[in-house]
C-alpha positions in Angstrom: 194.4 44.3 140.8 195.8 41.2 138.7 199.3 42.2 139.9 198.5 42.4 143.4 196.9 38.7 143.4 200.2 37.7 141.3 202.0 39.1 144.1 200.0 37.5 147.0 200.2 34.5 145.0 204.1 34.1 144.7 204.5 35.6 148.4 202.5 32.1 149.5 204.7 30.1 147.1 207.7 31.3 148.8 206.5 31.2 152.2 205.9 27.6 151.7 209.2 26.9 150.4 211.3 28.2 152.9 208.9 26.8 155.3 209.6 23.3 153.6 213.3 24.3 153.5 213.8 25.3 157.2 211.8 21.6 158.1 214.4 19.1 159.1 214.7 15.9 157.0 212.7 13.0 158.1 214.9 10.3 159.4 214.4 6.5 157.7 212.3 4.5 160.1 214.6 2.6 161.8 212.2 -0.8 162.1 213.7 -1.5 158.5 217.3 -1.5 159.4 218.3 -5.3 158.5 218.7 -8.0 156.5 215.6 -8.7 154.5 215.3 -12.1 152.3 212.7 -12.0 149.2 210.1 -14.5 149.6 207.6 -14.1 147.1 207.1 -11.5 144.5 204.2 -10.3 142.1 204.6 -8.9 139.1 201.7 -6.9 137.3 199.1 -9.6 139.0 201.3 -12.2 138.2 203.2 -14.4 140.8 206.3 -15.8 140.7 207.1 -19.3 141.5 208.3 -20.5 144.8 211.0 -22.3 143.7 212.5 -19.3 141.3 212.2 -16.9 144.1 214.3 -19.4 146.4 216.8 -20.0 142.9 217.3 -16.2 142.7 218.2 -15.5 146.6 217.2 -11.8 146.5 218.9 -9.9 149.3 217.8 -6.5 150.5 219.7 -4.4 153.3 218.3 -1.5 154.8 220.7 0.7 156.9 219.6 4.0 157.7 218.3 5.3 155.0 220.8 3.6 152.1 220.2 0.0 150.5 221.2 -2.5 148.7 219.9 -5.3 146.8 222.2 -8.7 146.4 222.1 -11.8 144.0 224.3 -14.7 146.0 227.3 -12.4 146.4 226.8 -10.0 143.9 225.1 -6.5 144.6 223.5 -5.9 141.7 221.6 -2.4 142.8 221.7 -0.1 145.4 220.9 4.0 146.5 218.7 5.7 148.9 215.3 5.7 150.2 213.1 7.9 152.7 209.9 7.1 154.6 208.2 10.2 155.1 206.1 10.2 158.2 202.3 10.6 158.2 200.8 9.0 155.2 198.8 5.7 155.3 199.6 3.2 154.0 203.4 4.0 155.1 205.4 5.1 151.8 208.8 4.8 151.3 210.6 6.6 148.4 213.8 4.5 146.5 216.1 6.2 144.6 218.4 4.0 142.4 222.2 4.9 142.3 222.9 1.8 140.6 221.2 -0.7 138.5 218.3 -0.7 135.8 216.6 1.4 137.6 219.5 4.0 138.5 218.5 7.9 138.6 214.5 7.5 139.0 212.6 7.7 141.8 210.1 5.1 142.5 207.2 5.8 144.8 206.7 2.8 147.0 204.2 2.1 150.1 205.2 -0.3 152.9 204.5 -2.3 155.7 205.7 -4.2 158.5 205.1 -6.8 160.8 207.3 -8.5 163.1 209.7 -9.7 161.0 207.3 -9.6 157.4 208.1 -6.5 155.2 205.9 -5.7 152.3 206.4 -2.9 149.8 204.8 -2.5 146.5 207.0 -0.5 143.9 205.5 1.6 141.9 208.1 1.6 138.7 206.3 3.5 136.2 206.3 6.5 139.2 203.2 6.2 140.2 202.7 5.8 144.1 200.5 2.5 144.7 197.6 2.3 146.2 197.3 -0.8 148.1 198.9 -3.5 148.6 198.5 -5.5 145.3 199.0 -5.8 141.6 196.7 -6.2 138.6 197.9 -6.9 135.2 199.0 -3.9 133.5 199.3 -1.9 136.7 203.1 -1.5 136.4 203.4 -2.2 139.7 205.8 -4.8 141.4 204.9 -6.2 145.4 207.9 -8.3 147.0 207.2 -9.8 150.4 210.4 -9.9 152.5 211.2 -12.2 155.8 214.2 -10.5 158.1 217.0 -12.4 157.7 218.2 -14.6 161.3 
């Protein structure tokens, strides 16, 4: 009897996987393609200054599913990231294929309106929550304006 429920068991397993495997990938929602300039940013419940955010001009660009992050000229990180569809708050998965955070993935969650993009990083691999951090939380919110 145990072997026919270990059976059943790892028939539903692989069901489900080819099922998953036969699903097309999700394309990257294409509202984020752009330009995006950092405007503020939060780090474990802590902000960051106005006028270092504006010293560091942060540069992210979104295009179809790859990014990159620049500092003046220099990109300084960059990789791939997927929104899959259907969860709420929106999440967006980053994968580093350069910089400090290259080979991880960080479950993220983001938003956007109009030209506003939010997205709260959750670096210790954790998806957040909500849209804010608390000290400790290991959690990292940037709010982005589309570049003109």
């Amino acid at each position: 009897m145990k072997t026919i429920y270990t059976a059943m068991l790892l028939f539903v397993v692989l069901a489900a996987s080819v099922a998953a495997a036969d699903k097309p990938a999700e394309k990257p929602d294409p509202a984020l393609n752009g330009t995006w300039q950092v405007v503020a940013t939060q780090e474990n419940g802590k902000e960051m200054p106005a006028a270092e955010v504006q010293k560091l001009a942060l540069e992210l660009r979104l295009t179809d599913g790859r990014y990159s992050v620049a500092a003046g000229v220099a990109d300084i990180d960059s990789g791939a990231y997927q929104t899959p569809a259907g969860a709420t708050p929106k999440n967006i998965d980053v994968s580093p294929e350069k910089g400090a955070h290259k080979g991880k993935r960080i479950p993220s969650i983001y938003k956007l309106e109009g030209d506003d993009l939010v997205i709260c990083y959750g670096f210790a691999g954790t998806r957040p929550k909500d849209f804010a951090t608390t000290p400790g939380s290991q959690l990292t919110l940037i709010k982005y304006a589309r570049a003109k």
